[in-house]
ROGUNU-957984 format. One record per residue (C-alpha): residue in three letters; z, x, y. Coordinates in nm, 2 decimals, padded with zeros to 4 digits. Layout:
// ROGUNU-957984
@dolum: ALA, zz: Z, xx: X, yy: Y
...
// end
This chain:
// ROGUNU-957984
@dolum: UNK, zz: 02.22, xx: -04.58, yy: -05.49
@dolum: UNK, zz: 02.37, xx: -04.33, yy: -05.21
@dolum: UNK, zz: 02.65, xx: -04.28, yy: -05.49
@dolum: UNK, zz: 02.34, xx: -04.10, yy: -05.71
@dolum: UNK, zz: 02.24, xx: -03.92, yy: -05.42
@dolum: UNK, zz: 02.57, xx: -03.77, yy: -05.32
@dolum: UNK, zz: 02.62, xx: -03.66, yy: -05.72
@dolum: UNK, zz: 02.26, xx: -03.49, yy: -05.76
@dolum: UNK, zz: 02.36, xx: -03.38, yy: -05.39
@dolum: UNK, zz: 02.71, xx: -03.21, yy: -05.52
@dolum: UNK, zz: 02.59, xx: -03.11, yy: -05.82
@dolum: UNK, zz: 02.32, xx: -02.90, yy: -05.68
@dolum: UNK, zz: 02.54, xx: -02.78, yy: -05.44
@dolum: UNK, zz: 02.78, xx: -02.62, yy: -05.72
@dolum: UNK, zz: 02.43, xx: -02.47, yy: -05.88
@dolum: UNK, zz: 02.37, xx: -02.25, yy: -05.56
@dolum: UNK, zz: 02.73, xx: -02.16, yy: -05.50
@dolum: UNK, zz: 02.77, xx: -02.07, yy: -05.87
@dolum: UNK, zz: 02.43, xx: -01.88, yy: -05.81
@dolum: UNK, zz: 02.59, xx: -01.68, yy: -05.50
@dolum: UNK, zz: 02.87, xx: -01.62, yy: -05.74
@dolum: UNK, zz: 02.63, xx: -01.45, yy: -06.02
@dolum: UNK, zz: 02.45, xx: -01.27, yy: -05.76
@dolum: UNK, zz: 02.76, xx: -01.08, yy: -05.61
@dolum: UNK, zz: 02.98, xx: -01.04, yy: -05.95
@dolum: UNK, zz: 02.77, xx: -00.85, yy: -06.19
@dolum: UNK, zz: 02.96, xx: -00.95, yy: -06.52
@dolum: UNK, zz: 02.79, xx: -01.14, yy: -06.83
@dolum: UNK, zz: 03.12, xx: -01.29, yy: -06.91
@dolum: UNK, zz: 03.13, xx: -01.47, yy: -06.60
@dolum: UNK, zz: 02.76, xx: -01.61, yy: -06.67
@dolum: UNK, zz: 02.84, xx: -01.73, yy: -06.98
@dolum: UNK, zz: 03.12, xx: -01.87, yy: -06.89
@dolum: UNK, zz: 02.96, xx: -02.03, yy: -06.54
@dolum: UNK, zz: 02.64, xx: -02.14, yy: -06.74
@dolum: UNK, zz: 02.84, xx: -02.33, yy: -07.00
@dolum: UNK, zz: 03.05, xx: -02.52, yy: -06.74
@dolum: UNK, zz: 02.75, xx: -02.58, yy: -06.54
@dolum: UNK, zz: 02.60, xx: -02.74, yy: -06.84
@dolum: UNK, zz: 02.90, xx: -02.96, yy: -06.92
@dolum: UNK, zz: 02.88, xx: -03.10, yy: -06.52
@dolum: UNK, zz: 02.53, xx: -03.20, yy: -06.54
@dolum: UNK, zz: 02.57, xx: -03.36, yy: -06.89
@dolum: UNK, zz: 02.85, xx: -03.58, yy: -06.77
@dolum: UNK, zz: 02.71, xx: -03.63, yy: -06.43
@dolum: UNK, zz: 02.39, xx: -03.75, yy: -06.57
@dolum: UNK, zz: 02.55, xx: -03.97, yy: -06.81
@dolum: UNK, zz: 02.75, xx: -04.19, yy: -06.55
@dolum: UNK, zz: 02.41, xx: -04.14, yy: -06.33
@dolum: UNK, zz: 02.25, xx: -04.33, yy: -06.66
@dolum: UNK, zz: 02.54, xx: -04.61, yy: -06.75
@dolum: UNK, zz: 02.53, xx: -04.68, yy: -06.38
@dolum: UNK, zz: 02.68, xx: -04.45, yy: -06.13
@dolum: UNK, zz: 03.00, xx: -04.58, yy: -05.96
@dolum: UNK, zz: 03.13, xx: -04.94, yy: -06.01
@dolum: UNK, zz: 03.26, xx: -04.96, yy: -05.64
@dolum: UNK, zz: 02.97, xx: -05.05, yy: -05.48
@dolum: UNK, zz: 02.99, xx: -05.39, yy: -05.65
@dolum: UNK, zz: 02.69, xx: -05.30, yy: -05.87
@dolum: UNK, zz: 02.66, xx: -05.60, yy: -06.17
// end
């Protein structure tokens, strides 16, 4: 379980820096660019969050 809440953790944590990135550079390319691999983290992410999360814990 605390392995879910340290991804949704980090992954909103990229969001707001990514956000403070936006904010302060003022080019489209970079949103694009920031928006699709902000997409790709929080498709994979929530995948392994489905299958699971971490097998480390000892999780059956």
């Amino acid at each position: 379980m605390l392995d879910k809440i340290l991804a949704g953790l980090s992954i909103l944590t990229l969001i707001a820096f990514l956000g403070i990135v936006i904010s302060f550079v003022a080019e489209p390319d970079l949103w694009v660019v920031i928006i699709v691999v902000v997409y790709i983290a929080v498709y994979f992410i929530w995948r392994e969050i489905r299958q699971g999360g971490s097998h480390l814990e000892g999780e059956k």
